[in-house]
C-alpha positions in Angstrom: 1.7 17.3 -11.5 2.1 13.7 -12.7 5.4 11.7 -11.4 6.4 9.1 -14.5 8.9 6.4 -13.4 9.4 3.9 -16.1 6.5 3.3 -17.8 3.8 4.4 -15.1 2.5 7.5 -14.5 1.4 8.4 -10.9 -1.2 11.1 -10.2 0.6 12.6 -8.0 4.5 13.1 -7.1 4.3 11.3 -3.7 6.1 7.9 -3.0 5.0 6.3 0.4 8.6 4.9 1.8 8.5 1.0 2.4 8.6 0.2 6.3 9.3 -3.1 7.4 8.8 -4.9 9.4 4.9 -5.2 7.9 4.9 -1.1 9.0 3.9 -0.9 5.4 2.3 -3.9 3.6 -0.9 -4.1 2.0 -3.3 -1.8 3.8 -1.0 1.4 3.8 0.6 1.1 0.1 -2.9 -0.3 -1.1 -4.4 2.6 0.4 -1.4 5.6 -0.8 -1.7 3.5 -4.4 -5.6 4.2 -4.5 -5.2 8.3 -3.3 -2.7 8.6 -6.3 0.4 7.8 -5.0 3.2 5.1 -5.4 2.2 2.6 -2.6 5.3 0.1 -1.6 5.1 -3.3 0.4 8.7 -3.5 2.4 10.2 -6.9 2.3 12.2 -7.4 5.3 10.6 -9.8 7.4 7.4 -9.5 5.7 6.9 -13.3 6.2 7.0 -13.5 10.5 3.7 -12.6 10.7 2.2 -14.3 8.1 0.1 -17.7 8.0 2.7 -18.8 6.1 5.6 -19.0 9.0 5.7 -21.7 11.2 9.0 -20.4 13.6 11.8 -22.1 11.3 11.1 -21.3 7.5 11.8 -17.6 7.3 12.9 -18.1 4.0 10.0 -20.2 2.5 7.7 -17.9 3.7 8.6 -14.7 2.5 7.9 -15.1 -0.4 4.6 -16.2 0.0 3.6 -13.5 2.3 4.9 -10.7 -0.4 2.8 -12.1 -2.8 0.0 -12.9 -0.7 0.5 -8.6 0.3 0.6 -7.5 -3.3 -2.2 -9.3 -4.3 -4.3 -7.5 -1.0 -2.9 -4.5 -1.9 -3.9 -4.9 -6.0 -7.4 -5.5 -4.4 -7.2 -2.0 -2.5 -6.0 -0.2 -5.2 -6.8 -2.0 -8.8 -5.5 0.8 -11.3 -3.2 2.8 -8.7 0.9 2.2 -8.7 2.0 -0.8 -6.5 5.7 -1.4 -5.7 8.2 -2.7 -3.1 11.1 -1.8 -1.6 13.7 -4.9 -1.1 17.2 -4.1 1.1 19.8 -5.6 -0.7 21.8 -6.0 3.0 19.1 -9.0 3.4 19.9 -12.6 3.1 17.2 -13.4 0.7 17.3 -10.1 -1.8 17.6 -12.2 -5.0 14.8 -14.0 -3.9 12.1 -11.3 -3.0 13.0 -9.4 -6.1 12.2 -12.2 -8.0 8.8 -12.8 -5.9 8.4 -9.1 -6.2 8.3 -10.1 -10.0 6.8 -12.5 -10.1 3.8 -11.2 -7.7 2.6 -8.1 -9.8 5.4 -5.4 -8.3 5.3 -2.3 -10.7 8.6 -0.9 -9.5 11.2 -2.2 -7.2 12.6 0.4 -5.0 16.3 -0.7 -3.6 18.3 0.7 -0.6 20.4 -0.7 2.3 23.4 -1.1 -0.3 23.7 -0.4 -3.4 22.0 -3.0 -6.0 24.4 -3.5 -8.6 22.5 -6.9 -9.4 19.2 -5.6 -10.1 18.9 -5.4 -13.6 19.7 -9.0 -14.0 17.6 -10.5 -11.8 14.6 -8.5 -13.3 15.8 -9.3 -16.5 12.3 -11.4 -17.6 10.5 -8.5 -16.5 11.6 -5.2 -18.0 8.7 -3.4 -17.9 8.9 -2.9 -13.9 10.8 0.0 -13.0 14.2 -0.2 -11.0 14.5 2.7 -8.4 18.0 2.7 -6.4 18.0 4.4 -3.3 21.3 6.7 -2.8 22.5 9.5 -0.2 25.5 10.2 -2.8 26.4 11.4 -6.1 29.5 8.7 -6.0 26.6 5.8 -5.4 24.7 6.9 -8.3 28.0 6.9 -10.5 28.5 2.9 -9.4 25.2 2.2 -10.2 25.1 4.2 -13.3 29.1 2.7 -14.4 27.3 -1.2 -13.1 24.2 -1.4 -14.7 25.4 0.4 -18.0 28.4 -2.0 -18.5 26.6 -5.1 -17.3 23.0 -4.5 -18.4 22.7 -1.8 -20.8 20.0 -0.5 -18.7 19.8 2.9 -16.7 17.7 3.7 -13.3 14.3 4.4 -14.1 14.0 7.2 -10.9 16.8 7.9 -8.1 15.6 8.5 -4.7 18.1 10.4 -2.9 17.7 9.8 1.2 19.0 12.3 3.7 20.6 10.5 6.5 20.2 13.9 8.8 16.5 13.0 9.0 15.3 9.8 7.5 14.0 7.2 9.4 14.9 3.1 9.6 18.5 2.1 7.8 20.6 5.3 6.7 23.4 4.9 3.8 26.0 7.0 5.9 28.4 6.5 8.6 27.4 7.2 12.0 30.0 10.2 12.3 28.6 11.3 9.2 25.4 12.1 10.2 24.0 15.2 11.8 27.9 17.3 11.9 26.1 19.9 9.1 28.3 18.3 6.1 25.2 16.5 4.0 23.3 19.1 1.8 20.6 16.8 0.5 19.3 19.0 -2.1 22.7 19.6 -3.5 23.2 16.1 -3.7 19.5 16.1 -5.7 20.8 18.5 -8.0 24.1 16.9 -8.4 22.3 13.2 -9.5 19.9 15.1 -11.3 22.9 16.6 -13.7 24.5 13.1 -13.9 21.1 11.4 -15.3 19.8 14.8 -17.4 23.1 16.7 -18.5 26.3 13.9 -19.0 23.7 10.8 -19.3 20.9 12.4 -21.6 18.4 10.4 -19.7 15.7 12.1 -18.4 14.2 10.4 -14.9 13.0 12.1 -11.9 14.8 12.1 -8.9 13.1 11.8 -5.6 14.0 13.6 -2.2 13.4 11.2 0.9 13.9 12.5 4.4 12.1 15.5 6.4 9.1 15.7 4.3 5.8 16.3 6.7 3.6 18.8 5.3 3.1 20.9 2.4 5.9 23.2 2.8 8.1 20.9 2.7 7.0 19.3 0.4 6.8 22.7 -1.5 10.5 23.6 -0.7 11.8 19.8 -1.7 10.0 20.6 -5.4 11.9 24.2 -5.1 14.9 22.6 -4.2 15.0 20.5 -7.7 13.4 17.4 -6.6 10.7 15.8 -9.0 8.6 13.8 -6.3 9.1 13.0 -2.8 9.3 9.7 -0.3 7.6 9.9 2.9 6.8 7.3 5.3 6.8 9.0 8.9 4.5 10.9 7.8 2.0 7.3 7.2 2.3 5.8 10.3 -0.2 7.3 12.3 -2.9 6.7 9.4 -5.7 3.9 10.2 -4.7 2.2 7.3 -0.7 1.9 8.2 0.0 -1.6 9.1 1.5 -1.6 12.0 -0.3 -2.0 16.0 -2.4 0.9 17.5 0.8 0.5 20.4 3.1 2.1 17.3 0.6 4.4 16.2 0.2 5.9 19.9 4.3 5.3 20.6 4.5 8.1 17.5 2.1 10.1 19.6 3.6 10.1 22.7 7.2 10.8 21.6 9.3 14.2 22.0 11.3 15.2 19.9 14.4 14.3 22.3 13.1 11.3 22.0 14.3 10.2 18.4 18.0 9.4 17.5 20.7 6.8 15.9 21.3 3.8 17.0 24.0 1.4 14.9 21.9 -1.3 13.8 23.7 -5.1 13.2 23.3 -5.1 9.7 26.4 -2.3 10.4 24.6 0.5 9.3 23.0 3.7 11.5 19.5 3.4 11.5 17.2 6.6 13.4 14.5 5.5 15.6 12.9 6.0 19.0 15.3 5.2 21.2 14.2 5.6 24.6 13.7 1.8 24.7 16.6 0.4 23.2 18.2 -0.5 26.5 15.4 -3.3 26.8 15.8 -4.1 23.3 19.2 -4.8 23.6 19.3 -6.7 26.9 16.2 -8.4 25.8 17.6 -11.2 23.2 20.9 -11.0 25.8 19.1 -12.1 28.8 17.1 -14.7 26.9 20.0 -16.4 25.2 18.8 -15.6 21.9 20.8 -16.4 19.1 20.6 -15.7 15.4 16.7 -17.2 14.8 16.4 -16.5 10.9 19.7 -15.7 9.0 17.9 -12.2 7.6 21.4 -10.0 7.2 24.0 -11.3 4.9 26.3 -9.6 7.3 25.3 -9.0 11.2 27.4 -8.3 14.4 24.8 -10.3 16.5 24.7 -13.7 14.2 28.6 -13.2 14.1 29.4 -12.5 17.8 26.0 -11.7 19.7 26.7 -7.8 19.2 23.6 -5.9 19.4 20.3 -7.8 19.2 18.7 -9.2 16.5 17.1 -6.6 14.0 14.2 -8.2 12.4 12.3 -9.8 15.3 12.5 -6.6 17.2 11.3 -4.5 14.2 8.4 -7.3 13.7 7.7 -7.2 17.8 6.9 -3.6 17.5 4.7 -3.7 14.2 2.9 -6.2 16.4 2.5 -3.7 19.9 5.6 -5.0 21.7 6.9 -1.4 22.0 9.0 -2.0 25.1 11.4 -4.5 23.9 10.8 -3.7 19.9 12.7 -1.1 17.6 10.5 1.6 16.4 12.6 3.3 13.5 11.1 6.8 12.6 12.3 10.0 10.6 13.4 13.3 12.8 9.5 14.6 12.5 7.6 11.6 14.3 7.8 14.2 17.2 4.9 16.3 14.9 2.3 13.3 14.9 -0.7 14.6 17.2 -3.7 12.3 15.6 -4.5 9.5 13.8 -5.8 10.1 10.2 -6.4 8.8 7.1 -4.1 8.3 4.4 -6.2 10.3 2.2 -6.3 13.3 4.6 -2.6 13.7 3.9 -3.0 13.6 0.2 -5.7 16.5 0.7 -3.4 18.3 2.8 -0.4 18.1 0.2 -2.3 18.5 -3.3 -6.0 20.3 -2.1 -7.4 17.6 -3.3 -10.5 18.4 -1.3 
């Protein structure tokens, strides 16, 4: 049952999706890494709480704090697989690949756009694997067509997200998602014939989105899939990273509960949304304007659309869960306790 991406080899065919802001840093990938899994740091914001940010050098200290994280997480898990996942919508994307690099990252796992610039920028590294994240067989084509022409490198695994029931930033349009038109498994099978049958490169391809217990996880292998990405699933683990005030906001949510909401980085994004009235009126009431610059493109730097995405996503890691944005996948509704990260791998492999 071993997943290879690249040159690693992974006990078992479970990725842990990356969760900013600091949802999933050191203790939960460190802790998936060291069950068998492949344990990723997310990026975004990863720096605000961190010793290294003082209120006004978001950019100086992400970097830092992702280092600082993989070198936790290396502690947690010394011989498990230890990766991040970087949005390429952010302002500094060059830069936290490169620290990504440059701080021990085994893979780098790459959604929020499509990054056509990755080989290049791992270029003095090419023994970390490259892992775009996609919802279409067109995306995979540009990347494939990009890096090919550009690089003369290929993908090293594809993870294929379903927007109907992924959590955090999706890659469709809002009236895309939900009207019964997405068949994510097709779309697995469809990148898997680009890579296996016209490409003669042989890489698994990972189904993200409405994985939560064994049978799913069961059907998503079925299905074609080689390995799967879960991160709901994580949250309400003692080692996730994020405050006991998300754990327990995952606990006391319905099912009604979860939805879309259009993020200002212009993309849907699924989370709880029975408090994004506050979130929004928060940074409106209080004047708030653009504090860090993290979007390359955002509606609420540009015209004070919205609110502004990473210090509400970094307010809820913390507890704030009233004026924070808690993004989730459709089955955070199916939390009832707080386990162990290991209780989930014994759950999905018998590992017991």
């Amino acid at each position: 049952m071993n997943l290879k991406i690249g040159k690693l080899t992974v006990t078992y065919p479970l990725v842990q999706g990356g969760m900013g802001v600091r949802v999933s840093a050191a203790g939960l990938a460190g802790a998936v890494a060291r069950s068998g899994g492949v344990g990723l740091i997310a990026c975004a914001g990863i720096g605000l709480n961190s010793p290294h940010y003082n209120g006004r050098n978001y950019f100086s200290a992400d970097p830092l704090a992702l280092k600082d994280e993989l070198k936790k997480a290396r502690a947690i898990a010394p011989d498990g697989v230890i990766g991040v996942n970087v949005m390429v919508a952010t302002t500094d994307y060059d830069d936290m690949v490169r620290a990504a690099c440059e701080g021990g990252a085994q893979l780098i796992v790459c959604g929020a756009g499509l990054p056509m610039n990755l080989p290049g920028l791992t270029a003095d590294w090419p023994d970390i694997a490259l892992v775009p994240i996609v919802s279409s067989l067109k995306a995979a084509q540009l990347i494939v067509r990009k890096w090919s022409k550009n690089y003369d490198r290929l993908p090293d695994a594809v993870v294929v997200e379903d927007p109907d029931t992924a959590g955090g930033h999706l890659g469709e349009k809002l009236e895309n998602i939900g009207n019964g038109s997405y068949d994510q498994y097709e779309t697995v099978r469809q990148v898997k014939a680009l890579f296996r049958d016209e490409l003669q490169h042989d890489i698994p391809i990972i189904a993200a989105g409405g994985v939560w217990d064994r049978k799913d996880f069961d059907y998503a292998l079925a299905q074609g899939a080689d390995a799967v990405q879960m991160g709901t699933r994580f949250v309400c683990t003692e080692e996730c990273d994020a405050d006991d005030a998300f754990k327990q906001y995952y606990l006391d949510c319905r099912k009604e509960d979860i939805g879309l909401i259009m993020s200002p980085a212009g993309l849907p994004g699924r989370a709880i949304v029975k408090n994004m009235a506050a979130v929004s009126a928060r940074d409106r009431d209080l004047g708030i304007t653009c504090p860090s610059n993290c979007l390359k493109k955002c509606t609420y730097k540009e015209s004070r659309e919205r609110f502004c995405i990473v210090h509400a996503l970094d307010r809820a890691q913390r507890g704030d869960v009233e004026t924070g944005v808690v993004f989730c996948g459709t089955n955070a509704w199916k939390a009832d306790r707080i386990g162990t990260v290991q209780d989930i791998f014994d759950e999905l492999f018998d590992t017991e």
